[in-house]
C-alpha positions as a Markdown table, in Angstrom:
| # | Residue | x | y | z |
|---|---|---|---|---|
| 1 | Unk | 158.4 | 45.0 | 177.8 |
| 2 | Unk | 158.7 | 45.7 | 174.3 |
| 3 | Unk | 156.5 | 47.7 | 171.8 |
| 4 | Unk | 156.0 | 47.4 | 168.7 |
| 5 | Unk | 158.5 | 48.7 | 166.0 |
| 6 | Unk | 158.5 | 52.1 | 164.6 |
| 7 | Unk | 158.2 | 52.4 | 160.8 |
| 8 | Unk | 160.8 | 55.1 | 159.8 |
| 9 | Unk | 158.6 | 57.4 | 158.0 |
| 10 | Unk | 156.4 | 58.0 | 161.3 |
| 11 | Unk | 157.6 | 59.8 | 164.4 |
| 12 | Unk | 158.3 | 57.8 | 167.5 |
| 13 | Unk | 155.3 | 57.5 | 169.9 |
| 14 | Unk | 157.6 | 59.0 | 173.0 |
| 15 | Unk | 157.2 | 62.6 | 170.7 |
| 16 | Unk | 160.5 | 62.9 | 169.7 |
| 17 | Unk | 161.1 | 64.7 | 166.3 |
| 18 | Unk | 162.3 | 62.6 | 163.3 |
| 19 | Unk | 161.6 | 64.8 | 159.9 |
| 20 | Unk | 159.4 | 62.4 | 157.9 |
| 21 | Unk | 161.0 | 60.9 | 154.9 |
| 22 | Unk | 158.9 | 63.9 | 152.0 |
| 23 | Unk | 160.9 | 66.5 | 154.0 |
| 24 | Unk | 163.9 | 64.8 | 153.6 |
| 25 | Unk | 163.6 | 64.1 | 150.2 |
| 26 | Unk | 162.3 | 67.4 | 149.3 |
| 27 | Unk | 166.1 | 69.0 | 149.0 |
| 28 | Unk | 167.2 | 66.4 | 146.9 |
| 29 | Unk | 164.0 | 66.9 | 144.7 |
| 30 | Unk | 164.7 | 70.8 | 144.1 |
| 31 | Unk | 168.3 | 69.9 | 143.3 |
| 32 | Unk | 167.2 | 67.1 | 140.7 |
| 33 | Unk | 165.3 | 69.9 | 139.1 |
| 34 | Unk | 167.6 | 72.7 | 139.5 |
| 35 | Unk | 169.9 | 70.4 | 137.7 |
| 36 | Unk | 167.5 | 69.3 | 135.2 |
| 37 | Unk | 166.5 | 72.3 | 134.7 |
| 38 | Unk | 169.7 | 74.4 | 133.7 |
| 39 | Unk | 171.0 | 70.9 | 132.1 |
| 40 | Unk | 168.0 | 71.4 | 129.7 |
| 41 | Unk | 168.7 | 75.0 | 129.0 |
| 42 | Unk | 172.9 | 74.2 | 128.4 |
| 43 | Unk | 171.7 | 71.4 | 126.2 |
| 44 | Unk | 169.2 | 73.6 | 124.6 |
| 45 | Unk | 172.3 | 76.4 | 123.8 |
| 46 | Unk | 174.7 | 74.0 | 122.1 |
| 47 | Unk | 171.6 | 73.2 | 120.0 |
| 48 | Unk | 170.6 | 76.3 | 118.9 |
| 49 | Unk | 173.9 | 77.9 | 118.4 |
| 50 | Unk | 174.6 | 74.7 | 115.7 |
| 51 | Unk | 171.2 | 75.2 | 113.8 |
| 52 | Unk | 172.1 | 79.2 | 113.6 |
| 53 | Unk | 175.4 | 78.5 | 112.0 |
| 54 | Unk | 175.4 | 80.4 | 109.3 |
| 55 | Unk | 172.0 | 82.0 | 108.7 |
| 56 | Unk | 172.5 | 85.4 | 110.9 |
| 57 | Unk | 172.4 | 88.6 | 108.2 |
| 58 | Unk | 171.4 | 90.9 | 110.3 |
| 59 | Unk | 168.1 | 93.0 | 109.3 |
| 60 | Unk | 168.2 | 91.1 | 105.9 |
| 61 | Unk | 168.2 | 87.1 | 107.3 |
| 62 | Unk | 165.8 | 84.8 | 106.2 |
| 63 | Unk | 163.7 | 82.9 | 108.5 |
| 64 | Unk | 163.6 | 79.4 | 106.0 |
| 65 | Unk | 161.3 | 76.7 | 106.3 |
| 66 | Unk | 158.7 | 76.9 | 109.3 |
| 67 | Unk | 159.9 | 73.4 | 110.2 |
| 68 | Unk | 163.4 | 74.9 | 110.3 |
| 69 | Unk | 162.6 | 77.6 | 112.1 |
| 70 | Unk | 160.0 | 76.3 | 114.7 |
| 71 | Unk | 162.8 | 73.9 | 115.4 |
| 72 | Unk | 165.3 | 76.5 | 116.0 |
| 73 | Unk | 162.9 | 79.3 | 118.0 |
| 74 | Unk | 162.4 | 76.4 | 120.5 |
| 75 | Unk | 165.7 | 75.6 | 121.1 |
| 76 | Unk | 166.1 | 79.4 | 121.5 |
| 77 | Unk | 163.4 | 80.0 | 123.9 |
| 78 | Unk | 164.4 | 76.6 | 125.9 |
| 79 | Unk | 168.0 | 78.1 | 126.0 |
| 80 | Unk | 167.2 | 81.6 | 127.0 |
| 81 | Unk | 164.3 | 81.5 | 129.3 |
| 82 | Unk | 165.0 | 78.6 | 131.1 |
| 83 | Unk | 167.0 | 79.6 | 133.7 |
| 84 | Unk | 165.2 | 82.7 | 134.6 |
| 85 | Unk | 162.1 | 80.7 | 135.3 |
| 86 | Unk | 164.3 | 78.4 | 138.0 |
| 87 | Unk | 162.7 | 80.0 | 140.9 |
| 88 | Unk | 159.4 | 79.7 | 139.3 |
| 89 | Unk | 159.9 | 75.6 | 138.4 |
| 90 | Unk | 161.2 | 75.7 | 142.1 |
| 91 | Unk | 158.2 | 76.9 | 143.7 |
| 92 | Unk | 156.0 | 74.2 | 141.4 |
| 93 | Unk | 158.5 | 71.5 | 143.0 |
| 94 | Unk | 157.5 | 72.6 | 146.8 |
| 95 | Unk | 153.7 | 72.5 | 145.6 |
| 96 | Unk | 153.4 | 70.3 | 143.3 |
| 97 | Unk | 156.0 | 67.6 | 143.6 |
| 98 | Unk | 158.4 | 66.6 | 140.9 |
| 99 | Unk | 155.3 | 65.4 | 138.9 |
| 100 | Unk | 154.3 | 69.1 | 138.3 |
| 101 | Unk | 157.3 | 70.1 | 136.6 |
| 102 | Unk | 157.2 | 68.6 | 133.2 |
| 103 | Unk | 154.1 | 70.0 | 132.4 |
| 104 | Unk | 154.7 | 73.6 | 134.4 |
| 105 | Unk | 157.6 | 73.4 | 131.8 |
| 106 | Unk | 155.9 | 71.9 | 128.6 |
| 107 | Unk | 153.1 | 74.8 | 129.1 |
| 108 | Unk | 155.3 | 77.3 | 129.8 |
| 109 | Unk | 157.5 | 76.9 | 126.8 |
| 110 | Unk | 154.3 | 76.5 | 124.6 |
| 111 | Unk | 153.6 | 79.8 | 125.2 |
| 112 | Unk | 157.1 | 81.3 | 123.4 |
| 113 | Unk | 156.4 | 78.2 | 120.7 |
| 114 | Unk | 153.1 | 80.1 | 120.0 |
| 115 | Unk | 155.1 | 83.4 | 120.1 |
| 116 | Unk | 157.0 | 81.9 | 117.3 |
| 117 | Unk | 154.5 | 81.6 | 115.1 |
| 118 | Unk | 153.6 | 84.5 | 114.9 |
| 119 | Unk | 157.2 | 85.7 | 114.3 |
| 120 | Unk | 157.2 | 83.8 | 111.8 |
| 121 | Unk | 153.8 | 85.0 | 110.2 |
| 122 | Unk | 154.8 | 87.9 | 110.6 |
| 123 | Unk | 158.6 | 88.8 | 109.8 |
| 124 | Unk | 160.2 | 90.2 | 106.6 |
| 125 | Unk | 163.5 | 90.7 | 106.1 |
| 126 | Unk | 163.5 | 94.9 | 106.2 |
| 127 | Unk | 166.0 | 97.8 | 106.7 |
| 128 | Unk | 167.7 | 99.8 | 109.4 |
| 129 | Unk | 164.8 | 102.0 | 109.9 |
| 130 | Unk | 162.7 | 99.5 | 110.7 |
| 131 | Unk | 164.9 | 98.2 | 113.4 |
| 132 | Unk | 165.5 | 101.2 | 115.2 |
| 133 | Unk | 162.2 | 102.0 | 115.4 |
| 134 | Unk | 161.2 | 98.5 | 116.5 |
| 135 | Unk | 164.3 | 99.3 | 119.4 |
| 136 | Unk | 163.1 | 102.8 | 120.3 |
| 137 | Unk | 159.7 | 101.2 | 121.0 |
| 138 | Unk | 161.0 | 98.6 | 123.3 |
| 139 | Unk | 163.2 | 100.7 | 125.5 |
| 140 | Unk | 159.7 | 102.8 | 126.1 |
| 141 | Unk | 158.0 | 100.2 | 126.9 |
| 142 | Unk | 160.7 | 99.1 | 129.7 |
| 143 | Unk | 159.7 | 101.7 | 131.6 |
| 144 | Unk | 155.4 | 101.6 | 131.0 |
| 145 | Unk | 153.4 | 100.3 | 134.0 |
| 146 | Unk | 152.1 | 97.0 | 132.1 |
| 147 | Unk | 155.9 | 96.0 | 131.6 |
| 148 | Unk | 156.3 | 96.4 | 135.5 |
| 149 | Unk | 153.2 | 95.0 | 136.3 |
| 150 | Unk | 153.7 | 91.7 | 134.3 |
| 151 | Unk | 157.2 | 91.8 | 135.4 |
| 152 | Unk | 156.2 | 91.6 | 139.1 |
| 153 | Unk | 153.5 | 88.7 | 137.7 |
| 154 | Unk | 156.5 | 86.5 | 136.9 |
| 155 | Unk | 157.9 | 86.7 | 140.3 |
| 156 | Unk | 154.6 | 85.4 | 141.8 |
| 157 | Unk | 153.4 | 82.0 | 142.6 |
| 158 | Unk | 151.6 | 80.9 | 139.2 |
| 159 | Unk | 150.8 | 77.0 | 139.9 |
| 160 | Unk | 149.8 | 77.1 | 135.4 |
| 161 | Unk | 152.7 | 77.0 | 133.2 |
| 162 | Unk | 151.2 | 78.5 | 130.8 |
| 163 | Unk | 149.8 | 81.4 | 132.8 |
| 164 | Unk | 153.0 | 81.9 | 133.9 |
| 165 | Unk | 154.5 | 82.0 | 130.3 |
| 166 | Unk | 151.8 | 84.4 | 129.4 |
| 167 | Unk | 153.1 | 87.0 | 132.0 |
| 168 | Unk | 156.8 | 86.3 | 131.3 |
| 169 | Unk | 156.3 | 87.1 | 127.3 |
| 170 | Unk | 154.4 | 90.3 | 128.3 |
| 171 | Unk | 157.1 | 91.3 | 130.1 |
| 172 | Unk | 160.2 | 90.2 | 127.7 |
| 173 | Unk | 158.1 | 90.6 | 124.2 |
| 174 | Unk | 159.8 | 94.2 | 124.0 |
| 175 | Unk | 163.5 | 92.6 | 124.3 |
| 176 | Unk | 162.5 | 89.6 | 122.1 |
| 177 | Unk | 161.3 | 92.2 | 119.5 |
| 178 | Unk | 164.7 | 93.9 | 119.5 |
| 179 | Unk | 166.1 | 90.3 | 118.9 |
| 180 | Unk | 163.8 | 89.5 | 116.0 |
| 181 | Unk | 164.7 | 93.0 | 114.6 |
| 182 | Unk | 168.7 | 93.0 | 115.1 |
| 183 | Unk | 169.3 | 89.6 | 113.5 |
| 184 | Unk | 167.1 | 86.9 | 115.1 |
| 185 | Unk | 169.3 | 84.1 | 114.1 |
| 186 | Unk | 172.6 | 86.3 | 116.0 |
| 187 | Unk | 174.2 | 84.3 | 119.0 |
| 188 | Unk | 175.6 | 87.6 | 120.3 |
| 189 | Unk | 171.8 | 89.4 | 120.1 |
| 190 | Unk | 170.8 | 86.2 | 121.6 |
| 191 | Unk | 173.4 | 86.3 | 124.5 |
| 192 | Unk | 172.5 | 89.8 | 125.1 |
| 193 | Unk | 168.9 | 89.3 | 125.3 |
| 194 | Unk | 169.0 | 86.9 | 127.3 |
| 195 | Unk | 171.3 | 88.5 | 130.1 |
| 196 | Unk | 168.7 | 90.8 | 130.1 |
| 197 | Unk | 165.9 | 88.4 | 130.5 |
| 198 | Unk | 167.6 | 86.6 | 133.0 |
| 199 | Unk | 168.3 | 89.9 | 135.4 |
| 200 | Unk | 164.9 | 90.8 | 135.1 |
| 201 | Unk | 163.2 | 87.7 | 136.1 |
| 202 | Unk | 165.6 | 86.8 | 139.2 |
| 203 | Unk | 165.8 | 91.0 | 140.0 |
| 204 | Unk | 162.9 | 92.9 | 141.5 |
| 205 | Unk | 162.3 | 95.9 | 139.7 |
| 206 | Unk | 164.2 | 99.4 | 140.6 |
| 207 | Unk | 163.6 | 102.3 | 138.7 |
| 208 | Unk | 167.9 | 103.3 | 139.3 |
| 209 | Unk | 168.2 | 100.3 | 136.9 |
| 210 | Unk | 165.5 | 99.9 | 134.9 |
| 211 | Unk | 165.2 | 103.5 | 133.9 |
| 212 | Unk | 169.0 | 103.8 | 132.2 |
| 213 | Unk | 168.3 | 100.4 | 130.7 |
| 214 | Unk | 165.8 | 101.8 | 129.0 |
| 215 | Unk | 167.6 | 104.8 | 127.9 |
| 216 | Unk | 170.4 | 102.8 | 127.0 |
| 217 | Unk | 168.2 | 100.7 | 124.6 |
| 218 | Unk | 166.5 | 103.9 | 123.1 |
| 219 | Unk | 170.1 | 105.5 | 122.5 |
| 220 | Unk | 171.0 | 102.0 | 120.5 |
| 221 | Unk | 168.1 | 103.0 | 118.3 |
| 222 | Unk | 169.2 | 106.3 | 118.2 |
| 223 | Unk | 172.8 | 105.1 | 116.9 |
| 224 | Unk | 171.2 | 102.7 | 114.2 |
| 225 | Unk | 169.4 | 105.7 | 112.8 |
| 226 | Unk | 172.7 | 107.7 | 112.9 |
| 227 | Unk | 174.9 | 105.2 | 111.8 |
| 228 | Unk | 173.8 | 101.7 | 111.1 |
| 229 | Unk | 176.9 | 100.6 | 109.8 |
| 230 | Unk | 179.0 | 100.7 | 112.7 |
| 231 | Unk | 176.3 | 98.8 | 114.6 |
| 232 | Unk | 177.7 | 95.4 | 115.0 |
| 233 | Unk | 175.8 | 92.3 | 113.4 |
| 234 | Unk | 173.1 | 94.7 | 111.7 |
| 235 | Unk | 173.7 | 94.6 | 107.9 |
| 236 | Unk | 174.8 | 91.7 | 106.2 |
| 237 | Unk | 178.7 | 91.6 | 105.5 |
| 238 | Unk | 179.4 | 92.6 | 101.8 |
């Protein structure tokens, strides 16, 4: 006798396991966005370093137009914090489907576009004073418990974007503030910072690292109050 055919996407009726066609597919989805993902960020690099050709001075640089800059602190943001929130955009996929992940990612960069404003609102060009104290603060705050606790907050399941963009700035906003104070339009500040941002969003927390980081960053502010000259980048060539 026969039966009737099988569709593919069902199992057999003699029980035998065939994985369904979603879990099949779901491997090639999370390397679609992995790709996308880090594509987006690359892409997001080559941008930014060719709109910050030019404009770095150090403490003294000039922020230009809001248009100007809103386009640049975008590309920055995209280019930095994109690949540390891969496992983040990863777990959306498995939840959400690849649906989910434009928005996870639209909300989550809104956040550091909001962030920018207020930069913007709020920088002036100022002295080396002002950015070593701006640095001192941030290396204490790398070891306070609200910078672990929001750190930890960006390794958890956050199915909002945005929420999760809120936690991720609370944890970073000390390191982004030592970028807006060195020379916020600097490629190598930018690299550095976002090294930094990277290792602590894919790292768990350990006090054997996060504790000489943190001295480390203090003794930079240290060495701008000591001798801002030989700081690299800081003051604008003469």
């Amino acid at each position: 006798m026969t039966g009737k055919p099988q569709s593919p996407a069902l199992p057999p009726a003699d029980g035998t396991d065939v994985p369904p066609v979603t879990a099949r597919a779901a491997p090639v989805a999370a390397a679609a966005v992995l790709t996308g993902t880090l594509g987006l960020a690359a892409a997001c690099w080559a941008v930014a370093i060719w709109q910050m050709r030019g404009m770095d001075m150090g403490t003294a640089t000039q922020l230009g137009s809001f248009g100007f800059f809103a386009a640049v602190w975008v590309a920055m943001m995209a280019a930095m914090m994109l690949p540390g929130a891969v496992p983040a955009v990863l777990r959306r996929t498995h939840a959400g489907g690849v649906r989910a992940v434009p928005l996870f990612i639209g909300s989550y960069l809104a956040v550091w576009a909001l962030v920018g404003v207020a930069v913007y609102m709020l920088y002036r060009a100022h002295g080396y004073v002002a950015a070593a104290a701006v640095v001192i603060a941030a290396g204490a705050y790398e070891v306070t418990p609200l910078k672990r606790h929001l750190r930890r907050r960006c390794r958890d399941y956050l199915r909002s974007g945005f929420r999760f963009g809120l936690c991720c700035a609370g944890s970073s906003i000390g390191l982004m503030a030592m970028l807006v104070a060195l020379g916020v339009m600097s490629v190598t500040w930018m690299s550095v910072i976002a090294v930094l941002v990277l290792a602590q969003k894919v790292l768990p927390p350990k006090a054997a690292v996060d504790v000489p980081l943190a001295i480390a960053i203090v003794a930079l502010g240290i060495w701008i109050i000591l001798s801002p000259s030989s700081v690299p980048g800081l003051t604008p060539p003469m």
